[in-house]
BAPA-192546 format. One record per residue (C-alpha): residue in one letter; x, y, z. Coordinates in steps of 0.02 Angstrom, whole numbers, plus 50000, padded with zeros to 5 digits. Each point is the difference from the previous one (the first is absolute). Layout:
<recs>
+-----+-------+-------+-------+
| res |     x |     y |     z |
+-----+-------+-------+-------+
|   A |     X |     Y |     Z |
...
+-----+-------+-------+-------+
</recs>
This chain:
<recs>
+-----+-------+-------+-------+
| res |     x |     y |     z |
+-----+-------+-------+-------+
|   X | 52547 | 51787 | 45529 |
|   X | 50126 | 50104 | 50092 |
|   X | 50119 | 49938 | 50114 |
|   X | 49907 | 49887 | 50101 |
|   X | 50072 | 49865 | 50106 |
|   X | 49941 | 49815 | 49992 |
|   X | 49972 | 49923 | 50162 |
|   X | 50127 | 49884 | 50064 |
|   X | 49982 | 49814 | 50000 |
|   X | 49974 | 49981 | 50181 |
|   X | 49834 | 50134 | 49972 |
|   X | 49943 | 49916 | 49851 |
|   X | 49980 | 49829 | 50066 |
|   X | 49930 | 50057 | 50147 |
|   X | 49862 | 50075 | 49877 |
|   X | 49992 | 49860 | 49888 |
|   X | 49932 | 49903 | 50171 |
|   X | 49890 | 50126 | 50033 |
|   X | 50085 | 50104 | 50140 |
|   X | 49896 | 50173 | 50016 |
|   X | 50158 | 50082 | 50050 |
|   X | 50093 | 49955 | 49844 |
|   X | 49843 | 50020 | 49900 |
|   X | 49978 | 50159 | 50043 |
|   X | 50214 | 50068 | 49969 |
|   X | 49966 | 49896 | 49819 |
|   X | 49837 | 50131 | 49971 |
|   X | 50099 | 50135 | 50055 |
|   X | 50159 | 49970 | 49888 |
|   X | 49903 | 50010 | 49851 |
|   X | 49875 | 50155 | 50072 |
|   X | 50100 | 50112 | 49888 |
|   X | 49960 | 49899 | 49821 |
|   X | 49828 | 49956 | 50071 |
|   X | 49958 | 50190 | 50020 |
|   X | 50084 | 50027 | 49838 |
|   X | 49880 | 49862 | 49909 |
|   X | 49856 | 50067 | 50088 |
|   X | 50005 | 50187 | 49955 |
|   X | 49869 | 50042 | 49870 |
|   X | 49979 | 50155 | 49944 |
|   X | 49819 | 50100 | 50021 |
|   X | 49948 | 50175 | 49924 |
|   X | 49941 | 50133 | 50115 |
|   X | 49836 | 50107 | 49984 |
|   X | 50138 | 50158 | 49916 |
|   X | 50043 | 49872 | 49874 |
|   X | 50186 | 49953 | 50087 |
|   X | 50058 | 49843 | 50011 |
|   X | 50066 | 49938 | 50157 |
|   X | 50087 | 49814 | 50053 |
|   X | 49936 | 49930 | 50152 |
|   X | 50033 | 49804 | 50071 |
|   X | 49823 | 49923 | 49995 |
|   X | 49983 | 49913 | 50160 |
|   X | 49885 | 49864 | 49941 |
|   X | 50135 | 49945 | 49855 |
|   X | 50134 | 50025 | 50145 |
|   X | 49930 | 49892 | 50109 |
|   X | 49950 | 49881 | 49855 |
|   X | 50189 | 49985 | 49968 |
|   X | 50064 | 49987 | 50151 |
|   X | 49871 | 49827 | 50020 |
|   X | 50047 | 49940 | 49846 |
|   X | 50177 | 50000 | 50062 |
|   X | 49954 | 49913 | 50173 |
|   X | 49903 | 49878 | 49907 |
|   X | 50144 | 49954 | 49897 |
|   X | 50139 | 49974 | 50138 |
|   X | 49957 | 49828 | 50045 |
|   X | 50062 | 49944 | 49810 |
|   X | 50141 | 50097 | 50011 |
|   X | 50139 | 49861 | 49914 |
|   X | 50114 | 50001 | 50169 |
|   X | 50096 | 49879 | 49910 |
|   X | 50098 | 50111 | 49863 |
|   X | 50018 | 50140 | 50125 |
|   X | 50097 | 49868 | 50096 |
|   X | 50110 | 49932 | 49858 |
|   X | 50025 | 50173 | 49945 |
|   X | 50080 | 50031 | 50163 |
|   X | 50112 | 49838 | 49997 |
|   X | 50107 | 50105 | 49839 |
+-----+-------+-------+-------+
</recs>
């Protein structure tokens, strides 16, 4: 991963209940690593090969990490910020 930012508390909650407006700034804080694990790489008819994001893995990513948000552990993001 490059240098991506994690969302703030304040915009993780808010996803964690299910807020599509935080949902959707969660998906697109990690767009950059879920591109990155979706790019496969597929040989053209000269015999190159070229990396493209497959859209179906993509998408399957990006659902997977929606899915999860509701058992994101709140708790040690909040004692973490009591340090």
């Amino acid at each position: 991963m490059t240098n991506q930012k994690m969302p703030d508390y304040y915009t993780i909650h808010a996803a964690v209940a299910g807020e599509a407006w935080a949902v959707a700034k969660v998906v697109e804080c990690y767009q950059e690593e879920i591109d990155r694990q979706a790019t496969v790489r597929k040989r053209q008819p000269d015999g190159t090969v070229k990396e493209v994001i497959d859209e179906d893995m993509r998408q399957h990513i990006a659902m997977k990490l929606i899915e999860a948000l509701p058992t994101f552990p709140l708790e040690e993001l909040e004692k973490q910020g009591r340090k």
